[in-house]
C-alpha positions in Angstrom: -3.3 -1.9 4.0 -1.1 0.8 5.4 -1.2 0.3 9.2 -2.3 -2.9 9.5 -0.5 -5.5 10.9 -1.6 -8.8 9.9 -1.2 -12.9 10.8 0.0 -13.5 6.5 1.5 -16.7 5.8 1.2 -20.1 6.9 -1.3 -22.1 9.0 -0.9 -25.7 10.5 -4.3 -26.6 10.6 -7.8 -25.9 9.0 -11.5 -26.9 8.8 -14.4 -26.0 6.4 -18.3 -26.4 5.8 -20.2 -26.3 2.5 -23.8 -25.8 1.9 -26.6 -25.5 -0.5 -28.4 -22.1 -0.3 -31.5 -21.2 -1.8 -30.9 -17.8 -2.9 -28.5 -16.1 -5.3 -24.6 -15.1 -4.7 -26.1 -11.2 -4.3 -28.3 -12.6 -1.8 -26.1 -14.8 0.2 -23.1 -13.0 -0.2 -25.0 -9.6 1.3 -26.2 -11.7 4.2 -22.8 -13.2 5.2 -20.9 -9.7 4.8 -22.9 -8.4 7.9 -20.4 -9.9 10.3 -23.9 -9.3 13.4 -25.4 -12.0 11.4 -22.2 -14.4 10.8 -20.8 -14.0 14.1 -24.3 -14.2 16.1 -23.6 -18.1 17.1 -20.7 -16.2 19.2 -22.6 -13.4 21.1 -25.2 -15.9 22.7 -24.2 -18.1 25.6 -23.4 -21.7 24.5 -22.4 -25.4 25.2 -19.4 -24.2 22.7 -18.3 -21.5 24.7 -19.4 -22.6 28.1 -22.1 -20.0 28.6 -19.7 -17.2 28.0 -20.4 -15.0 24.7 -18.6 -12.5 22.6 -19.4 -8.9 21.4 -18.5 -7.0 18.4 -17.1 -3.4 17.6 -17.1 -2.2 14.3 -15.3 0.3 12.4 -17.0 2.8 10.0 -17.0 0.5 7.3 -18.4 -2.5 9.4 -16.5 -5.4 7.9 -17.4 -4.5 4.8 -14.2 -3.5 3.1 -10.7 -4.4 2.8 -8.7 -2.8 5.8 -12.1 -2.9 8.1 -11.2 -3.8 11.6 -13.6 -5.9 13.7 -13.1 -6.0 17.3 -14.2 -8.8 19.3 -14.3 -8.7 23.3 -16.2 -10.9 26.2 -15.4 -13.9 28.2 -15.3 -17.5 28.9 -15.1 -19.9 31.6 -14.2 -16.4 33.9 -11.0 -15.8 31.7 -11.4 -11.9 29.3 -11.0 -12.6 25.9 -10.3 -10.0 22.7 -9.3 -10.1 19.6 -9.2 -7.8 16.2 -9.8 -8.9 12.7 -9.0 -7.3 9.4 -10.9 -7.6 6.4 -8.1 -8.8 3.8 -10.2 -9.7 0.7 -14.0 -8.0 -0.3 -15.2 -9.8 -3.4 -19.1 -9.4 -4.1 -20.5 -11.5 -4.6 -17.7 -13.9 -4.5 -15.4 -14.3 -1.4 -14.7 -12.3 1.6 -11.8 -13.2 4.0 -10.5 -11.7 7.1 -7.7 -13.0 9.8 -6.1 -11.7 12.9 -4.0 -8.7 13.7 -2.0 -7.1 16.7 -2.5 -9.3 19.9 -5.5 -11.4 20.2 -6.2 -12.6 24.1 -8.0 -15.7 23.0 -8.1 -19.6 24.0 -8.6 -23.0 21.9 -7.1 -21.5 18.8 -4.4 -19.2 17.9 -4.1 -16.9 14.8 -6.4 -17.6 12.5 -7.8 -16.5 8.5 -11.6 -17.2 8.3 -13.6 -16.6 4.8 -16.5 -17.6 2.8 -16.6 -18.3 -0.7 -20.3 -18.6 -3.0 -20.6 -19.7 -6.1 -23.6 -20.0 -8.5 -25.3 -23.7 -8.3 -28.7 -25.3 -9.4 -31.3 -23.9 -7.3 -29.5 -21.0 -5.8 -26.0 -20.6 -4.6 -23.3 -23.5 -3.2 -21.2 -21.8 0.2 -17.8 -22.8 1.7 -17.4 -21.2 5.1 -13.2 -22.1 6.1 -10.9 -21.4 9.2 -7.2 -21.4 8.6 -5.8 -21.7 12.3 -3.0 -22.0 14.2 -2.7 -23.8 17.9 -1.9 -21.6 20.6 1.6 -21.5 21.8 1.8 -21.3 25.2 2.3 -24.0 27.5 -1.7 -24.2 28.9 -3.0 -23.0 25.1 -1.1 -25.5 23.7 -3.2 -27.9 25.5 -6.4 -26.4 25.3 -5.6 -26.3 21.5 -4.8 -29.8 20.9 -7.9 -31.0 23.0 -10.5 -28.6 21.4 -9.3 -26.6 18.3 -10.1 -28.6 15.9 -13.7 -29.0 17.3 -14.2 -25.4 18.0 -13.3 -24.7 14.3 -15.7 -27.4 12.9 -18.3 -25.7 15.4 -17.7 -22.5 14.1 -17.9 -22.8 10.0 -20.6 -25.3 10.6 -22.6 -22.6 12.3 -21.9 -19.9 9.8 -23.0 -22.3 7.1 -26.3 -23.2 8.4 -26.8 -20.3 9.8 -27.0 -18.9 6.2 -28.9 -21.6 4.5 -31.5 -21.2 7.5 -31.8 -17.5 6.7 -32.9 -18.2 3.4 -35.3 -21.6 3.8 -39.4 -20.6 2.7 -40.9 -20.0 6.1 -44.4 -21.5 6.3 -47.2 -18.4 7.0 -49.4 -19.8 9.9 -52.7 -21.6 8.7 -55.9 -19.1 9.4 -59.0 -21.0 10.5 
């Protein structure tokens, strides 16, 4: 990954969600590699992010292979936010991970290596969503991290992961009288 600086080694802290999808590891896999769709619990206003939202930038490859930067940018609680993500592993149908680079302006967590992984199951396809994280090292972020990383994490793969098994549940066709 020539030019691309990355967060590599060691994180103090992590947090993951599994799920049950009816669909097969193609399936899944092409649903969570559009990082609109995995990332669309962040660009609407939430209790989570106290009304404030994100919005993404893509490069040409749109998260979709490894080197693929992601740029993130909006606000919360009145404070600017940013951050860039590189795509580090692209697996179909397999595993995908990606993690910071450069400086991130971001609160409740600090550097961070997020990532999915599918594998067949009865039925469909079984899906781990995980954050590797760090806290924040500044004096305020240090705080803000110890108060609420851990359940921003949770909040964040769980969403991913049932964001993805609700994308693929039968949807019931409305009854014609």
């Amino acid at each position: 990954m020539a030019g691309v600086e990355t967060t590599k080694g060691s994180y103090g802290h992590s947090r993951e969600a599994s799920v049950d999808v009816a669909a097969t590891p193609d399936l899944v896999f092409a649903h969570m590699d559009d990082q609109s769709k995995l990332g669309s619990h962040m660009e609407k206003p939430s209790m989570m992010m106290m009304g404030g939202r994100m919005t993404y930038e893509f490069d040409a490859a749109k998260g979709q292979a490894v080197g693929s930067v992601i740029k993130m940018g909006g606000g919360f609680l009145g404070v600017k936010l940013s951050v860039e993500e590189v795509i580090t592993v692209h697996d179909p149908p397999r595993r995908k991970v990606w993690e910071t680079c450069g400086q991130s302006q971001i609160l409740i967590i600090g550097a961070y290596r997020m990532g999915f992984e599918i594998t067949p199951a009865k039925g469909g396809s079984h899906l781990r969503v995980f954050i590797d994280y760090n806290h924040l090292t500044t004096f305020f972020g240090g705080i803000l991290s110890l108060c609420f990383a851990s359940i921003y994490a949770r909040w964040c793969v769980s969403q991913m992961a049932s964001d993805a098994r609700r994308a693929f549940l039968p949807r019931l066709k409305p009854v014609a009288d």
